[in-house]
C-alpha positions as CSV (number, residue, x, y, z in Angstrom):
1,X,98.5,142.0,112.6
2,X,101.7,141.0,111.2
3,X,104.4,143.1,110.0
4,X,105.5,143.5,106.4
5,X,109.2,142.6,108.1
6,X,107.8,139.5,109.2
7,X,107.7,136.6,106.0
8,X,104.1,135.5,105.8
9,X,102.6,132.5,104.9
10,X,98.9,132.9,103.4
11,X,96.7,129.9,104.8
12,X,93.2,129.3,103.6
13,X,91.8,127.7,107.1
14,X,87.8,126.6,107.0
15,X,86.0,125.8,110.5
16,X,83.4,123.3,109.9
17,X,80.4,124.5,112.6
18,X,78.6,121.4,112.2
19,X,75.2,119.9,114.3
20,X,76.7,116.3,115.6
21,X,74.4,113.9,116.9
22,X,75.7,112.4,120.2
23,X,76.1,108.1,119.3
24,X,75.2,108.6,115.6
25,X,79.2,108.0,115.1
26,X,78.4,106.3,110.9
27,X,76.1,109.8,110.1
28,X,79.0,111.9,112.2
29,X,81.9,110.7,110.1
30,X,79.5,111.1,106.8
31,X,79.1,114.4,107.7
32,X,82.9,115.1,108.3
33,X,83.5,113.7,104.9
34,X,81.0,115.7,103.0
35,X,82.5,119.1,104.5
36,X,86.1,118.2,104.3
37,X,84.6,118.0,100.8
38,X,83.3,121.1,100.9
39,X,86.1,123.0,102.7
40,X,88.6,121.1,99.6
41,X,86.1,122.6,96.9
42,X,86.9,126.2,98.6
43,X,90.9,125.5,98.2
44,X,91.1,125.3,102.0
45,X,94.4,124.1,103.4
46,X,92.8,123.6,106.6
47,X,89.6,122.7,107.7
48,X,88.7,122.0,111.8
49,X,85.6,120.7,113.3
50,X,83.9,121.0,116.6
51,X,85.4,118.9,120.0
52,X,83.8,114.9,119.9
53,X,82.8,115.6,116.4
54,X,83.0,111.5,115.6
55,X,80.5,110.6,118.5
56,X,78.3,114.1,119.4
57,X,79.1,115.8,122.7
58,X,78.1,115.4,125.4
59,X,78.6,111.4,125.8
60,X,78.2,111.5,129.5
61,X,78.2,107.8,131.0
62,X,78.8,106.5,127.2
63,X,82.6,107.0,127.9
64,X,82.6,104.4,130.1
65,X,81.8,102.2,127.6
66,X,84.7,100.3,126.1
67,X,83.3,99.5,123.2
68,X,82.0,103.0,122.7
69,X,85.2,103.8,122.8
70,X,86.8,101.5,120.4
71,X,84.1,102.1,117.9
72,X,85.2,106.0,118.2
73,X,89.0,105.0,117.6
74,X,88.1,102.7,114.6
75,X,86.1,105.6,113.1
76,X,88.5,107.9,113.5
77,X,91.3,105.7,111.9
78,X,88.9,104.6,108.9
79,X,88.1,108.1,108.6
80,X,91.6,109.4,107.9
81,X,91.6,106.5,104.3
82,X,87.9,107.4,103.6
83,X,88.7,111.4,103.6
84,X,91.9,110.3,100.7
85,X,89.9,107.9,99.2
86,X,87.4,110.6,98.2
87,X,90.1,112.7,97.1
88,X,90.4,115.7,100.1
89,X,93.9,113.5,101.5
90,X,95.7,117.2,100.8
91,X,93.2,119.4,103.4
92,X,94.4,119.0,107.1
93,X,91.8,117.8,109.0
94,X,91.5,118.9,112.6
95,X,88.6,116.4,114.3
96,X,87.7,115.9,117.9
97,X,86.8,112.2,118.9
98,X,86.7,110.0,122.1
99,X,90.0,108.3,122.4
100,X,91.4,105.8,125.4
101,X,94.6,106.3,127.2
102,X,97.1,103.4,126.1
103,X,98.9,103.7,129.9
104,X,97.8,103.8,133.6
105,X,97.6,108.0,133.6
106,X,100.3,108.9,136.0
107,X,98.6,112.4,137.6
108,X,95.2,110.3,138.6
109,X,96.2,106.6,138.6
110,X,93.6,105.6,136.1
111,X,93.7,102.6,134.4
112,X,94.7,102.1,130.8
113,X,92.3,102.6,128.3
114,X,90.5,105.0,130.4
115,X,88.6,107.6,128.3
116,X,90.2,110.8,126.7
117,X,88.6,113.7,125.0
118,X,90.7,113.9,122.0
119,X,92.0,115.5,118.8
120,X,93.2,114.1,115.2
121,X,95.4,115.8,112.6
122,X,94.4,113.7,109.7
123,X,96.7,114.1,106.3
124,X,97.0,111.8,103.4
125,X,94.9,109.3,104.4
126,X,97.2,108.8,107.8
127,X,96.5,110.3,111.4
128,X,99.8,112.1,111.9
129,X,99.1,113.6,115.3
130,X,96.9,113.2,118.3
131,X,96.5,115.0,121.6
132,X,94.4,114.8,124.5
133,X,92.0,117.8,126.4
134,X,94.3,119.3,129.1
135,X,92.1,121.0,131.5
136,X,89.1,119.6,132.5
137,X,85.8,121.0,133.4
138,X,83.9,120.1,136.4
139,X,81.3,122.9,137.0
140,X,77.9,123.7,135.5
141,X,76.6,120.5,133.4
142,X,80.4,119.5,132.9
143,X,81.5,116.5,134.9
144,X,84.8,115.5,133.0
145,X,86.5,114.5,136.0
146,X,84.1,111.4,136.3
147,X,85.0,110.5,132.3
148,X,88.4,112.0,131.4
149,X,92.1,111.4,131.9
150,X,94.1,114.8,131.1
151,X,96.6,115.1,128.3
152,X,100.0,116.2,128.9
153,X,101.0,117.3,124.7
154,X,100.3,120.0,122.6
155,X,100.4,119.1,118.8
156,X,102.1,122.1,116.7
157,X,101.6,121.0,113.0
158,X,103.7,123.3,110.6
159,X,101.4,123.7,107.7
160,X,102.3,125.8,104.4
161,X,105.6,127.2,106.5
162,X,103.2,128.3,109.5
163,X,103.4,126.5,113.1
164,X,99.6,125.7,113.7
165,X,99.2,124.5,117.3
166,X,95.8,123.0,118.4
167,X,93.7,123.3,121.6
168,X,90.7,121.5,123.1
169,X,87.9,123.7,124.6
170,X,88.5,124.2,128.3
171,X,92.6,124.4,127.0
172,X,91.2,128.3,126.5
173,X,89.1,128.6,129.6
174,X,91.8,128.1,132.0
175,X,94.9,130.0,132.5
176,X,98.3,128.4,131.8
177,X,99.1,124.8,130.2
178,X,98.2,124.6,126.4
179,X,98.1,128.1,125.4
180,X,101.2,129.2,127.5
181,X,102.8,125.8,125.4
182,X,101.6,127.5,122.4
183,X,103.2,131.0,123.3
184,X,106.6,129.6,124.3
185,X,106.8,127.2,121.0
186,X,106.6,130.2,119.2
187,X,103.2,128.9,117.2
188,X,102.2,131.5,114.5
189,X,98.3,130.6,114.5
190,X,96.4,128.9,117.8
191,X,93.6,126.4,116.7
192,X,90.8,125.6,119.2
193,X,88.1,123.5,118.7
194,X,84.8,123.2,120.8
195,X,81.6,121.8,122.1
196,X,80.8,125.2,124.0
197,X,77.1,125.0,125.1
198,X,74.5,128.2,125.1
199,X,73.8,130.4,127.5
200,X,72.3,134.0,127.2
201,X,75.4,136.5,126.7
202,X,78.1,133.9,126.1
203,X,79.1,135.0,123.2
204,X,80.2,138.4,124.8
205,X,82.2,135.7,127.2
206,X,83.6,133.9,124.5
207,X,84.8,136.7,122.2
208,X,86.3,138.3,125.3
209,X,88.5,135.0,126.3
210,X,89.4,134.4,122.7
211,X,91.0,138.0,122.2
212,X,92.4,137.7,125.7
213,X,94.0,134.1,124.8
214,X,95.2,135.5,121.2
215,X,97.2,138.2,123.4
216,X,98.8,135.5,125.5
217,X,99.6,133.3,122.6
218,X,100.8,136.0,120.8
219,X,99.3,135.1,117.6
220,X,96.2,135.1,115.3
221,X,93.2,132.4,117.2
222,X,90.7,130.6,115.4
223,X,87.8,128.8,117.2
224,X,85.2,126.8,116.1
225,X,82.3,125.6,118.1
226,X,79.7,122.9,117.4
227,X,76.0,123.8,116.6
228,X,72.5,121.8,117.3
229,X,70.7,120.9,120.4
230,X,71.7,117.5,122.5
231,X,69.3,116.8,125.7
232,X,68.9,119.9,127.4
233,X,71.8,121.7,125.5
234,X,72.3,123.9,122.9
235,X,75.3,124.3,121.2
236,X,75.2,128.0,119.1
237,X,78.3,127.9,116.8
238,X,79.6,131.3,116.8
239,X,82.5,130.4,115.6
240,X,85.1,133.4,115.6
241,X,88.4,134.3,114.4
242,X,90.6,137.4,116.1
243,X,94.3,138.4,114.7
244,X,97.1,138.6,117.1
245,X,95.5,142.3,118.1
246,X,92.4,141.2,119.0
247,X,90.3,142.5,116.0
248,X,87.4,139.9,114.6
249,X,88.8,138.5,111.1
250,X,85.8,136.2,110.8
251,X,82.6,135.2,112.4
252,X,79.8,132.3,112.2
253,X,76.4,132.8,112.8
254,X,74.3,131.8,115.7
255,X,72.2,128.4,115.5
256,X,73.4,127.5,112.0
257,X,75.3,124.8,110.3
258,X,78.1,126.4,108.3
259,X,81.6,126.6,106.8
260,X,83.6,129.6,108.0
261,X,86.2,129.8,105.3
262,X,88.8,132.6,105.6
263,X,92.8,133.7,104.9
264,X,94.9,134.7,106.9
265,X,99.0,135.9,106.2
266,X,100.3,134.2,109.0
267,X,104.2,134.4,110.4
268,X,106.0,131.5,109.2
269,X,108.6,129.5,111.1
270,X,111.8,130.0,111.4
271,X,114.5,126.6,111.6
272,X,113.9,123.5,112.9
273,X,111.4,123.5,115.8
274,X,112.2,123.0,119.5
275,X,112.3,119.7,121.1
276,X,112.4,119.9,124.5
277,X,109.2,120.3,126.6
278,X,107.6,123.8,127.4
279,X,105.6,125.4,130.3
280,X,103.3,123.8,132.7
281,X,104.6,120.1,131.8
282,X,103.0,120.0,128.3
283,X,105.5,118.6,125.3
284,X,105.2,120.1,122.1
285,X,104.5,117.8,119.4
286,X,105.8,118.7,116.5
287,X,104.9,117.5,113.4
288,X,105.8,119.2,109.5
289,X,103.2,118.8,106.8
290,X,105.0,121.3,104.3
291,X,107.6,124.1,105.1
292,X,107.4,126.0,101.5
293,X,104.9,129.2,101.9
294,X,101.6,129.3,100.1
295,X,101.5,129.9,96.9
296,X,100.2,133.4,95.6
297,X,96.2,133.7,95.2
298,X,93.5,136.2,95.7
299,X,91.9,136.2,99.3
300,X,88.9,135.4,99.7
301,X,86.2,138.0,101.4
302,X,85.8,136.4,105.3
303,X,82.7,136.8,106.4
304,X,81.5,138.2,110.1
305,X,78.0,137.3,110.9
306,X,75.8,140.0,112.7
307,X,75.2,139.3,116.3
308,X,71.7,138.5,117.2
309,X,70.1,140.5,119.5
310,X,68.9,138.6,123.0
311,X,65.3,137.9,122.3
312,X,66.3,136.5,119.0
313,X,69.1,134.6,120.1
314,X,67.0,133.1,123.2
315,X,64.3,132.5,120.8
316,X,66.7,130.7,118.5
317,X,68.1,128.4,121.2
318,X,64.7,127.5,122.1
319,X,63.5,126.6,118.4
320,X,66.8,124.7,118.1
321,X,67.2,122.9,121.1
322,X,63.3,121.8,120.5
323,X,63.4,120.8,116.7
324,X,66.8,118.8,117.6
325,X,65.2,117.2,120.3
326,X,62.1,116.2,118.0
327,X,64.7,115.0,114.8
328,X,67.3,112.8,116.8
329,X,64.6,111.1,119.0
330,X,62.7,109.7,116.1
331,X,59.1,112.1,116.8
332,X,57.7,113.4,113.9
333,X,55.2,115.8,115.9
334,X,54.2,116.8,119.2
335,X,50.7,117.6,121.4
336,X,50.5,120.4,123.5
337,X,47.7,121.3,126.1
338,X,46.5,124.4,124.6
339,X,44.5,126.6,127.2
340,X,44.3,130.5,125.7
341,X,47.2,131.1,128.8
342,X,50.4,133.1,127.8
343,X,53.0,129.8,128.3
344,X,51.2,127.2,126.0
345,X,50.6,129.9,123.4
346,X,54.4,130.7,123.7
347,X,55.3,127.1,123.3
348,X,52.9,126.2,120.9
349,X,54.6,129.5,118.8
350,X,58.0,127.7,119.3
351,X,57.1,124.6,118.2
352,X,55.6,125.9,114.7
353,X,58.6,127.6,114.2
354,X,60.5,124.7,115.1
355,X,59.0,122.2,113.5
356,X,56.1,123.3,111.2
357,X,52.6,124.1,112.7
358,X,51.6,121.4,109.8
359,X,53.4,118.4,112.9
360,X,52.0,120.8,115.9
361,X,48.4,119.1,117.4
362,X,47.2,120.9,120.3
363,X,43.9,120.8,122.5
364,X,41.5,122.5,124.4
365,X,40.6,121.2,127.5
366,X,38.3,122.8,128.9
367,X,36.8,122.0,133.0
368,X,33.9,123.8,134.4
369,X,36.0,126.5,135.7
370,X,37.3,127.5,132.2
371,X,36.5,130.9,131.5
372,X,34.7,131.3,127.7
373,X,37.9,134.1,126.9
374,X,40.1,131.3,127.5
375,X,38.6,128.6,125.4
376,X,38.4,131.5,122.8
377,X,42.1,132.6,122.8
378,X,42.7,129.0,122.7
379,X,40.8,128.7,119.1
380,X,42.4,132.0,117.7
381,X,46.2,130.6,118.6
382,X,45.5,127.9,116.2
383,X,43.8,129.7,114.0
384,X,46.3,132.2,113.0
385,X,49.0,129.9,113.3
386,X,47.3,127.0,111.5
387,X,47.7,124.1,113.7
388,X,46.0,121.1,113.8
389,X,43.5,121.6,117.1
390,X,40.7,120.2,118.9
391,X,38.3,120.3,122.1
392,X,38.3,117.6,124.7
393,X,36.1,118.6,127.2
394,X,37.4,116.9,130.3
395,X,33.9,117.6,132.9
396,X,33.0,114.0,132.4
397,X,36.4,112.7,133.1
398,X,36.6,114.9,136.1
399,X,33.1,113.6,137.1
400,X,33.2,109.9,136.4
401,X,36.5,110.3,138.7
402,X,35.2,111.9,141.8
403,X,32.7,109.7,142.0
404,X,34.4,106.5,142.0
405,X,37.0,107.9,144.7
406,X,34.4,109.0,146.4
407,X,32.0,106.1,146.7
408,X,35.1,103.6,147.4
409,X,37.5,106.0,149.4
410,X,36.7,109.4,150.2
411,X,35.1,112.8,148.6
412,X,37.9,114.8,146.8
413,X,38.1,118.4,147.5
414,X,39.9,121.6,147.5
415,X,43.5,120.6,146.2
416,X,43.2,117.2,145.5
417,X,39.7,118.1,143.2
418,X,41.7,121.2,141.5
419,X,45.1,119.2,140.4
420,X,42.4,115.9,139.2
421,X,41.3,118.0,136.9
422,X,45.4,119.0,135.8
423,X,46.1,115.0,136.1
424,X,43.4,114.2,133.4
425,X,44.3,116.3,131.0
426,X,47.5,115.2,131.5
427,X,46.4,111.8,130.9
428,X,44.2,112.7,127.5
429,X,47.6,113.8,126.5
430,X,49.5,111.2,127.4
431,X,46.8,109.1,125.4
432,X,47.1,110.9,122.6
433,X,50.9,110.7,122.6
434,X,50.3,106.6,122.4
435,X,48.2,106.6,119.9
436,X,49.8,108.6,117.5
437,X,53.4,109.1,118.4
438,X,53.3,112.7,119.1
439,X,55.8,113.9,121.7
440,X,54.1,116.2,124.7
441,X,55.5,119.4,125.5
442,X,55.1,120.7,128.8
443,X,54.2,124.3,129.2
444,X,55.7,125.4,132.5
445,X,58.4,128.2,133.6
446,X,61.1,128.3,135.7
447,X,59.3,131.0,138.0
448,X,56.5,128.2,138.8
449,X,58.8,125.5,138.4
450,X,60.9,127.1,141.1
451,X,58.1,127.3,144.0
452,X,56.1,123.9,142.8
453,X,53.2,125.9,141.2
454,X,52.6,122.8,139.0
455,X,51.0,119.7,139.5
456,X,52.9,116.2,139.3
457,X,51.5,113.7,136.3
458,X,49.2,116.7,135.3
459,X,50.9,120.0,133.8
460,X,54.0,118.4,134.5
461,X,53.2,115.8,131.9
462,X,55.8,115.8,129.3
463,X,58.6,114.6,127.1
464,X,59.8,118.1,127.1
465,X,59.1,121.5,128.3
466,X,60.7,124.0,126.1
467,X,60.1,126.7,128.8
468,X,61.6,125.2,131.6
469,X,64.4,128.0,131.7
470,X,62.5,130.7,131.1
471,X,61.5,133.3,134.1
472,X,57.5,134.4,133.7
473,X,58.7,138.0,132.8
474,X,60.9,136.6,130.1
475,X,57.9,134.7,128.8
476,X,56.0,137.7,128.3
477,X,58.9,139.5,126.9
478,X,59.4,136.7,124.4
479,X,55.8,136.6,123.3
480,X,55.5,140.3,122.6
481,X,58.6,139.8,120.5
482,X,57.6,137.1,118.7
483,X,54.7,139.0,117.5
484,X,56.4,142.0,117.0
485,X,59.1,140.3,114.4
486,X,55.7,138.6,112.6
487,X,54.3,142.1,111.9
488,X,58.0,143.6,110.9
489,X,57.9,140.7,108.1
490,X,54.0,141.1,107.2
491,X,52.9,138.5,108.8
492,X,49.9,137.5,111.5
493,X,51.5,137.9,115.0
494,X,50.9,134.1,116.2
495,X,50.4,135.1,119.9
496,X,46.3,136.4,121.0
497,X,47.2,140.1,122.6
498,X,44.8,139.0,125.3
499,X,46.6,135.7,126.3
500,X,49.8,137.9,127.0
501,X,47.7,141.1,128.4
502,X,45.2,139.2,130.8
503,X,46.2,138.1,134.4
504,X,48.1,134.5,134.4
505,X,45.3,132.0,136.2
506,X,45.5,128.0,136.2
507,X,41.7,128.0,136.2
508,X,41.3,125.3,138.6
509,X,38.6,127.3,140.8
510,X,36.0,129.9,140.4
511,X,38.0,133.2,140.0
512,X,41.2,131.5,140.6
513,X,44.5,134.0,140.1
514,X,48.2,133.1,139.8
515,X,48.5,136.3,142.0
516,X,46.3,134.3,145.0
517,X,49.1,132.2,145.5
518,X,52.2,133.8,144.2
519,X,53.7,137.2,144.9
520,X,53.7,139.4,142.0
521,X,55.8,137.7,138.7
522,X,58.0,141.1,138.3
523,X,59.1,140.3,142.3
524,X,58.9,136.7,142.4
525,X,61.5,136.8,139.3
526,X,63.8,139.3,141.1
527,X,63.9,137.0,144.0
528,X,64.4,133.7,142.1
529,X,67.1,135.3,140.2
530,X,68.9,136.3,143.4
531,X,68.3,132.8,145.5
532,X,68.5,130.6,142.1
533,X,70.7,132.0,139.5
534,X,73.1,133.6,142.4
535,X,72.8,131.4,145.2
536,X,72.0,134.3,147.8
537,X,70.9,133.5,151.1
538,X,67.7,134.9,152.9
539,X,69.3,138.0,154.6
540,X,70.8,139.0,151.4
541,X,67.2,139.1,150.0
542,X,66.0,141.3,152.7
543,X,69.1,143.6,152.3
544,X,68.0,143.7,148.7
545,X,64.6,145.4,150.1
546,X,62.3,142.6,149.7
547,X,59.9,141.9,152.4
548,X,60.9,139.4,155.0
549,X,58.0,137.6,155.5
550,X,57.8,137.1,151.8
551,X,61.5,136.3,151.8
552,X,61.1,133.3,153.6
553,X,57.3,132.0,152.4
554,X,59.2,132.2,148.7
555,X,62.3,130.7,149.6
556,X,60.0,128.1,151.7
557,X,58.2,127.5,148.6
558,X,61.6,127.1,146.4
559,X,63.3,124.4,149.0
560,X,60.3,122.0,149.1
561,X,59.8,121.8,145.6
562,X,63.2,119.9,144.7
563,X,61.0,116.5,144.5
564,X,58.8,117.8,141.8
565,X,61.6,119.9,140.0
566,X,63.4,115.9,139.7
567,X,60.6,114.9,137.9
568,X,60.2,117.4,135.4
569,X,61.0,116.7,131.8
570,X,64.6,118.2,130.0
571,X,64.0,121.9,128.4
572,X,66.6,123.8,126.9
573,X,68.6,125.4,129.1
574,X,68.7,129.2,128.7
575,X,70.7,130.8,132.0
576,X,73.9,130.0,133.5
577,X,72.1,128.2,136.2
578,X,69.0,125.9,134.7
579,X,67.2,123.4,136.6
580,X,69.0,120.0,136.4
581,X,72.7,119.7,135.9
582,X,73.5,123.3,136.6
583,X,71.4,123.2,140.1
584,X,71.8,119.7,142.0
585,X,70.6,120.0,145.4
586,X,68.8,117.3,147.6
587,X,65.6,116.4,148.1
588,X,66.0,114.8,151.3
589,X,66.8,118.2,152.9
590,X,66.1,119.7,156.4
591,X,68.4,122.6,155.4
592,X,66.2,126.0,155.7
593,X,67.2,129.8,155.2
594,X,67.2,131.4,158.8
595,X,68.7,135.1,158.8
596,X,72.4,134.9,160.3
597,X,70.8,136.9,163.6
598,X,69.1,133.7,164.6
């Protein structure tokens, strides 16, 4: 905190956690307008949104549009007269936005008007400063490198008497450049803003970093994050704000659209700034809005969200990431394939919450091998949760099918007869989508995705699978959470205790057990966790004290299932390492896990 020694300028800052939608660049700038609005009405002096607020992050290959990009710049220039015109021309507007380099970049050799991730200082209906992302990430589902050209300034805007300097996302993440700038310009408040996407325990990450980084810069951090889900992303908010100590001034909550407005007595600057450039070969850009102090008022209370704890917050990524993924496609419901099983129940709870059980449609399809329990659980699901539901008995399908193959190929059997009966029901669904628009979830796990315990264009069937990062255990755990938080609020638990108690089966044979093929979910998940998540080798399995023979039918399993894994519809990604963008190996592989002794 600052010393009564120190003069103090009182700034009224608001972060603006908004949920962008990634192209929608009209709705974007609406949206930017109505809270600058908002943040105005609250008597902020500042107010800062999330990183590629004009166009949605994450753009991927739309950077490499040119005329994405200029419609970006245009909106962003228009935006800075439409944010005056409507009377907020006073608040300092912080917004992210996709920019283009007006030079060959000198570092990389790209060509002008390559793409930037940028920032705008808007003020008085003009854009008085601009900067460009420094660091760029190229790890997880980032691939900046491919889009990007790095900036080389660091915009310090002296606001009210205070020197505010402004960061872009991975600026924090990585040691030196921007935030060192900020430190040896002697910047009284560091600004960040941020597309930073979910992941379980994050936010532990996040406010770790930001206290470290408020130590460095040796002054009071603010950073505001975007919120909503894009693809297979989810962006949390969480928005934070630490003092120069470290200590939480402010906090957003998780998963919601909000305006963290706050004060803070911040040091004021001293003389006329420096000139000259700083550490790491970033310039300071200076740039004075007003030198005077703040005038006296009462602060207002800041507020500091409570932290979710990590069945709630997992369960609130997956309700976001799904209802976002419903809204900004255009669907208005969605079909799921609902057997009396633990993961469809678990979806189709997600998907009420998401989206209302009123736009949730799900079916029974019962073969010959579906067990009466099943069919049952099946009709209790929707009846406590109040969805619209059906029976489509899919014997005659599965009939009518063999015998056509059969008379003019060959007799199905074993394999080929169990995933038929998987394929028709996917193709019921698929029907059903077409006819009335409904987008199909598909209900597998990770742990099945992982060793190819699903069956292509059958249970694979989907527009998206809201499970998709989710271990089996972590399915169960969800589900008994789900129903305990219904019964804490006085309501009927939506998940049947007997589709979470009974043993897992795909019911594609008499007496047919996920446990005939698969090792026991508790061990399979410890495994998966070790080869997936951590990228361990087979003889650091075994030393972890799981069988070897096991070791290498399971890793096996894992390797030759990349092909099907491809083909698998986006879900929201959960863990630091979900199928798809965080994981890319090949399928054409001949790579196999041998112990080292070999």
């Amino acid at each position: 905190m600052t010393t009564s020694s120190v003069p103090t300028s009182r700034l009224r800052i608001a972060l603006a956690q908004l949920n962008t939608s990634v192209g929608d660049i009209a709705g974007n700038c609406d949206k930017i307008v109505e809270w600058t609005g908002r943040a105005a009405a609250a008597g902020a002096d500042l107010v800062a949104f999330p990183e590629m607020a004009v166009v949605g992050y994450q753009v991927d290959d739309l950077a490499l549009r040119s005329s994405f990009v200029a419609a970006s710049q245009a909106a962003l220039n228009a935006l800075a007269g439409r944010l005056a015109e409507a009377g907020h021309g006073d608040v300092v507007a912080v917004v992210g936005y996709l920019d283009g380099s007006d030079q060959v970049e000198r570092r990389t050799g790209r060509p002008a008007g390559s793409p930037q991730d940028a920032m705008a200082v808007l003020y008085q209906g003009r854009v008085i400063a601009r900067s460009t992302k420094h660091h760029l990430p190229n790890y997880g589902v980032f691939d900046e490198f491919r889009y990007f050209v790095p900036g080389d300034t660091l915009p310090v805007v002296r606001l009210r008497g205070v020197d505010v300097a402004i960061v872009i996302c991975e600026d924090l993440w990585q040691d030196g450049g921007p935030v060192s700038a900020a430190r040896d310009a002697g910047a009284g408040f560091l600004l960040s803003i941020n597309a930073s996407p979910y992941e379980l325990n994050k936010d532990d990450a996040r406010l770790e970093l930001v206290r470290r980084r408020a130590a460095e810069a040796g002054c009071a951090l603010a950073y505001v994050n975007q919120v909503g889900g894009q693809d297979e992303l989810v962006f949390d908010g969480d928005s934070v704000v630490v003092d120069a100590s470290g200590e939480i001034v402010a906090r957003g909550g998780q998963f919601t659209e909000e305006l963290l407005t706050f004060d803070l007595d911040l040091p004021t600057a001293e003389g006329l700034p420096p000139t000259t450039p700083v550490a790491d070969g970033i310039t300071v850009d200076h740039v004075l809005v007003s030198a005077e102090p703040a005038p006296a008022r009462e602060p207002i209370a800041a507020p500091i969200s409570e932290r979710l704890d990590d069945e709630a917050e997992i369960w609130g990524a997956l309700v976001l990431g799904l209802r976002d993924y419903v809204r900004k496609n255009g669907f208005r419901s969605v079909v799921i394939a609902l057997s009396g099983g633990i993961d469809s129940a678990l979806s189709t709870a997600i998907a009420c919450d998401a989206i209302g059980a009123e736009n949730v449609y799900c079916y029974s399809m019962p073969s010959k091998y579906s067990s009466e329990h099943s069919k049952g659980d099946a009709a209790e699901m929707a009846r406590r949760t109040g969805v619209h539901f059906g029976t489509v008995p899919i014997e005659p399908m599965v009939k009518a099918f063999l015998a056509t193959v059969g008379e003019a190929v060959t007799p199905l059997t074993g394999l080929a007869e169990e995933n038929l009966q998987a394929r028709v029901r996917g193709t019921t669904l698929m029907a059903l989508s077409n006819q009335h628009g409904h987008l199909v979830l598909a209900n597998g796990n990770k742990s099945e995705l992982a060793v190819g315990y699903s069956t292509l264009y059958g249970d694979a069937v989907g527009g998206y699978a809201p499970l998709k990062d989710l271990f089996k255990v972590r399915v169960w755990e969800l589900a008994r959470w789900r129903n305990k938080a219904a019964a804490e609020r006085g309501e009927v638990p939506p998940i049947p205790e007997n589709s979470i108690e009974k043993p897992p089966s795909a019911e594609l044979r008499p007496g047919q057990l996920d446990t005939d093929s698969l090792p026991d979910y508790p061990v399979l998940d410890r495994m998966l966790d070790l080869y997936v998540e951590q990228d361990q080798g087979r003889d650091a399995l075994v030393a972890a004290g799981f069988d070897e023979a096991l070791v290498d039918r399971t890793l096996r399993l894992v390797d030759l299932a990349e092909y099907k894994r491809r083909q698998y519809p986006p879900g929201t990604k959960i863990t630091s390492k979900a199928f798809g963008r965080d994981r890319r190996l090949p399928i054409t592989n001949a790579w196999r896990e041998r112990s080292l002794r070999d």
